[in-house]
N, C-alpha and C positions, 0 to 999 in steps of 0.2 A: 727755244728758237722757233722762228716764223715759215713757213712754207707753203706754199701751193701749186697744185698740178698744173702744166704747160700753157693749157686749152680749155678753159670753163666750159663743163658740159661735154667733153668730148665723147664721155660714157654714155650719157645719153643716147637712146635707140634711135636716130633717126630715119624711124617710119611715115607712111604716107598721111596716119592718122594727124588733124589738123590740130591735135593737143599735144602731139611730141614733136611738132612744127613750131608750133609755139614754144615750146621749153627751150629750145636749139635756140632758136633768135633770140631770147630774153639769157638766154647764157651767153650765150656769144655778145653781148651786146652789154654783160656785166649789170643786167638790171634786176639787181638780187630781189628787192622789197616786191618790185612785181612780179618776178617769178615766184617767191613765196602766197601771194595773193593767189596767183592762177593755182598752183600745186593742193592750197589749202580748198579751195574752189572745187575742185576733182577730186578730193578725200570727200568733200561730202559727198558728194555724188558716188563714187567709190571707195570706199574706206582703205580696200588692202589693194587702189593702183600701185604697183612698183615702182614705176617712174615717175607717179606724184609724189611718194617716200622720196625716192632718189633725188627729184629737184626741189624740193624744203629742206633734204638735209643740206644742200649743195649750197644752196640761199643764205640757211642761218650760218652753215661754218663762213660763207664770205662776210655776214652780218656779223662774226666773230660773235655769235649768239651758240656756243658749243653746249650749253646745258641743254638747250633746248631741242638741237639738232641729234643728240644723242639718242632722246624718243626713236624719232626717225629712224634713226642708223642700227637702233636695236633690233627693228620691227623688217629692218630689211635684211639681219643676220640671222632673223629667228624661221621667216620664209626661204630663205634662200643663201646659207652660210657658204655656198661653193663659187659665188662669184665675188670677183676680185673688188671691181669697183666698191663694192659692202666693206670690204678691209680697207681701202684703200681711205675710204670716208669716216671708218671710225678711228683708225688712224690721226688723220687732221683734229678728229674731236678729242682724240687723248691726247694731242700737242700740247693743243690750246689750253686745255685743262694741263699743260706740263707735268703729264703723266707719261715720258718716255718710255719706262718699260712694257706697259701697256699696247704703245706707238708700237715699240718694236714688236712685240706679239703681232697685230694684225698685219704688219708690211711683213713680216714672213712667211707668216699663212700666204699675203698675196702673191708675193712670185713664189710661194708653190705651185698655186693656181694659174700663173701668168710671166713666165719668168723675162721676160723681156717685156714685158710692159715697162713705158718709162718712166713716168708719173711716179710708180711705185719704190724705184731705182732712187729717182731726186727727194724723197721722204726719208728714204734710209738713209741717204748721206746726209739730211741735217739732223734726225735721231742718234747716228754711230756719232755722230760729230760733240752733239749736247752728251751723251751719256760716254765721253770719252775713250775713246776706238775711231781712234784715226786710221787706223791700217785697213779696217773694213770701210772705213768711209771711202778712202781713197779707190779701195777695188770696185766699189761699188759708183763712185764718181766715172771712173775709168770704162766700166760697161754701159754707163749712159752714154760715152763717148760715141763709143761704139756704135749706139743704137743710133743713136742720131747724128752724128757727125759735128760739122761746124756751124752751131747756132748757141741762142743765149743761152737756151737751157741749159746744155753742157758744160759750157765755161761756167755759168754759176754753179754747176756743183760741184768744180774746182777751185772754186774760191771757198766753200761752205766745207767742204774737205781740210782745206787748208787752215781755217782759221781754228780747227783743233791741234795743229801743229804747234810747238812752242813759237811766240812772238819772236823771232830773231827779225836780222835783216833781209836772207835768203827767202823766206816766210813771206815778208813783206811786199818783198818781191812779186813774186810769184801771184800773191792774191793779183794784187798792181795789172800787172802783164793778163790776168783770166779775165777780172772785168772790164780791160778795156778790150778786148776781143767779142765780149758779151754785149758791149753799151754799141758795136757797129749793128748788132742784130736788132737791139730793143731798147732803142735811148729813153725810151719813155713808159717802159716798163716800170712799175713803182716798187716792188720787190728786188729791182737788181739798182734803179735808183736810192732804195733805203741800203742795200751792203754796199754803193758807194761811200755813202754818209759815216756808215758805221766805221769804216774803214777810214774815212776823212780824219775821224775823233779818234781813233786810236795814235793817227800820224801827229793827232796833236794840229790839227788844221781847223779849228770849232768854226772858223766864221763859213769855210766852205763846206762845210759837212752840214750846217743849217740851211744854204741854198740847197742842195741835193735834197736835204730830209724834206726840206716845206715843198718841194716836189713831188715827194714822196704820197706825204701827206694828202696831196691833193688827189692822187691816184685810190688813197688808201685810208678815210679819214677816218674808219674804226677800229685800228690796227693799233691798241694801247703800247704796243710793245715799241713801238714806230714814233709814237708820239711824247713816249719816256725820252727816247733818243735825241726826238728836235728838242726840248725843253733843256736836257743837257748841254745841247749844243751851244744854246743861248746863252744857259752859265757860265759856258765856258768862254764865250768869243770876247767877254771881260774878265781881266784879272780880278778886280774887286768883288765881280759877281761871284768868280770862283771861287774865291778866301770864305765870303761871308757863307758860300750854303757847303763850309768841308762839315759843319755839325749835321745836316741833312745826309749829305752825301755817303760820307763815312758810315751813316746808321745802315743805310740802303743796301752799300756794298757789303757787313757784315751778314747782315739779311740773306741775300740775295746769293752770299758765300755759302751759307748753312741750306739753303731749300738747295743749293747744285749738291751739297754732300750725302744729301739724302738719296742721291740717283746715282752716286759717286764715290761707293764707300773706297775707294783706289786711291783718292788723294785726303784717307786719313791721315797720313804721316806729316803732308806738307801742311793739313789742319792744325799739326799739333806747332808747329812753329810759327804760322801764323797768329795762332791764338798766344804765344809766350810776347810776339810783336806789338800786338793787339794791347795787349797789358804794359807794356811799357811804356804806349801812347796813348792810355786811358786817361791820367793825369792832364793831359793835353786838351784832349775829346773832352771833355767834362767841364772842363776851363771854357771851353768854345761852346757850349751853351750858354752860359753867363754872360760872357765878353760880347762874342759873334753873333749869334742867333737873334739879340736884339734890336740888332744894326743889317742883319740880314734881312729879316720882316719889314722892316724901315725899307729900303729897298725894292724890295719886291712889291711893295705895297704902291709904293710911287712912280719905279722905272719901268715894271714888269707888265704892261697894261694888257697882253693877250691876254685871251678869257681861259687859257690853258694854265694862265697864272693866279686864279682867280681867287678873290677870298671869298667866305660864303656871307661873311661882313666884316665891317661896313661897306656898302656901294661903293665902286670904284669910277663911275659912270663922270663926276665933274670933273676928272681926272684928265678925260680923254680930250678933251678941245686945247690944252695947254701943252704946248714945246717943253721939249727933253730940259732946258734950261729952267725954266720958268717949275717945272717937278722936281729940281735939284734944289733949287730956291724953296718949293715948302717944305721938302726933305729935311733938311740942315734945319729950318725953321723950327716945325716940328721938336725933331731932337733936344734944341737948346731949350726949348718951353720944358721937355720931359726934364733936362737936368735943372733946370731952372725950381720947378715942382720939386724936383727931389729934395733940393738943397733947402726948400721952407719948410721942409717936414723930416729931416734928419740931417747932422752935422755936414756941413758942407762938404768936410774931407771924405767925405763915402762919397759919391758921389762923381766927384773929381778923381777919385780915385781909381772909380771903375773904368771912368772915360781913359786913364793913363793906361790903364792895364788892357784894355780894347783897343786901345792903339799901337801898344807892343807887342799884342798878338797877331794883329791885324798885319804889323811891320812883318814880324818873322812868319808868319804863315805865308805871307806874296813871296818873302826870298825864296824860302824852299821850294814852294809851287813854282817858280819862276828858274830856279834850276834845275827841275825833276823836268819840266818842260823841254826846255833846251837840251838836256841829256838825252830823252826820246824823240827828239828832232835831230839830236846828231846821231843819231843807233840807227834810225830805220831811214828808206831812202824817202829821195821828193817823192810829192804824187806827178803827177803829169800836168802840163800848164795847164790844159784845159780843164782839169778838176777843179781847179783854183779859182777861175773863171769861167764857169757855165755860162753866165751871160753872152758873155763874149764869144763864146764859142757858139753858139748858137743864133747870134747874129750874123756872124759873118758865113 
């Protein structure tokens, strides 16, 4: 999971010197690649500045460049291991590298050092939260309350608390009710704009959880974790998009099951049941690289034309001057030419065969997807009109 501290640069010394002037403005102002430039500027001239350390590590973690900010962040625990902000930073770099137990190591070194710093406080609620410890996430949500009162922060690390909770409807709730508390303080914050999104997608609301995210995005455009979620979104705001990438999707989530287990050994048990599930719908999965996956590349090849969908070839570039129609026309095209080829180079019946069988997968993959749908639309609550309709709410 994704986080960052309140205030960019708030650690920052702001002294009279005209180079920690500079770092304040250029933090405050979010202009990470120039702050990096200035910071690298001042290492040469000073190799061991602290606050040239401190504002390159602060630059690359925003650059989502964590390998590199690591340097940094080592060089300023090796000088000076008793200040918080040093934990506080290598912390974000062991996120990012989703290296939680690590995270946790330095955020509690840091409120050793700091125990009411808040910064510190809203890291460990999205570490307790990813390495499963909800009840420390919660107390720990609860004392940011405290520190700061009624602003975004807060509420977002009632929402980031929360989503370690089982998904019920109470659950749902509740996130529901923390971000919209949070979005009167910071609508345009792109961190509390992407846990709208993500929460849009769980409601099962894809076309409005893609408004939010490309919102997001725009706040945040090197935030991969952010830009997994808009591309999902996408999949999802079509049925058909959804059926054809369950052979992607399904790889992803198995994936993406086993690296959580590794930080997780707590939900061995519900591994082992999942994996007996897993096995019963291999047959299936396995079938839908055959069927699906050829019909999903077809697709994506010709509907999908952001460059987040991009293939490395062939060009997609003549693509882009022609209407959603007129791509559906060489789509279909296409295809029939492929089956057409097939059938002059092996028995017609193979061929025709595959198409029936693609088509019956295709049929019963939307039913199910289309009731598992509706089943989590009737379990959790609405979102709020305005989720729905960002535009609208924002015009008027």
């Amino acid at each position: 999971m994704d986080s960052m501290p309140p205030q960019p640069g708030d650690d920052l010394n702001p002294e009279i010197d005209r180079f920690l002037r500079v770092v304040r403005h250029l933090a405050d102002a979010s202009q990470w690649e120039r702050l990096l430039e200035v910071a690298r500027r001042r290492m040469e001239q000073s190799p061991a500045d602290e606050v040239a350390h401190r504002a390159a590590a602060l630059a690359l973690i925003r650059l989502r460049r964590g390998s590199e900010a690591r340097i940094h962040v080592d060089c300023l625990l090796k000088e000076d291991p008793e200040h918080a902000f040093h934990h506080e930073l290598a912390a974000q770099v062991a996120m990012q590298c989703c290296d939680f137990r690590l995270a946790e190591e330095h955020l509690k070194t840091g409120l050793t050092l700091e125990p009411d710093k808040s910064a510190l406080h809203f890291l460990t609620v999205s570490v307790k939260s990813a390495l499963g410890d909800p009840a420390e996430a919660h107390r720990h949500a609860r004392r940011l309350q405290e520190l700061e009162g009624d602003n975004a922060q807060a509420w977002l690390s009632q929402d980031v608390a929360l989503e370690g909770n089982p998904q019920d409807a109470k659950s749902m709730a509740e996130r529901i009710q923390a971000l919209e508390k949070a979005l009167v303080h910071a609508p345009e914050r792109a961190f509390l704009l992407w846990r709208v999104g993500r929460l849009l997608l769980r409601l099962e609301q894809p076309a409005a959880a893609q408004q939010w995210l490309s919102r997001a995005m725009a706040g945040d455009p090197l935030n991969k974790h952010l830009a997994a979620d808009w591309r999902e979104a996408i999949e999802r705001s079509h049925l058909v998009y959804r059926c054809l990438s369950f052979p992607w999707r399904s790889w992803q989530r198995v994936r993406r099951f086993f690296l959580v287990l590794r930080v997780r050994p707590d939900i061995w048990p519900h591994a082992l049941v999942l994996s007996i599930c897993w096995g019963l719908l291999l047959p299936w999965w396995l079938l839908s690289w055959g069927c699906l996956a050829p019909l999903g590349g077809l697709v994506r090849y010709f509907m999908l034309l952001h460059p987040a969908f991009d293939f490395r070839w062939p060009s997609r570039h003549w693509l882009r001057s022609f209407s959603a129609g007129r791509r559906v026309g060489f789509m279909v095209t296409v295809l029939l030419l492929i089956l057409a080829a097939l059938c002059l180079v092996m028995p017609w019946e193979y061929p025709l065969g595959w198409a029936g069988v693609a088509a019956v997968q295709l049929y019963f993959q939307a039913y199910f997807k289309s009731a598992a749908i509706q089943a989590r639309q009737d379990m959790y609550p609405s979102p709020p009109s305005s989720w729905l309709n960002p535009g609208c709410s924002q015009s008027s």
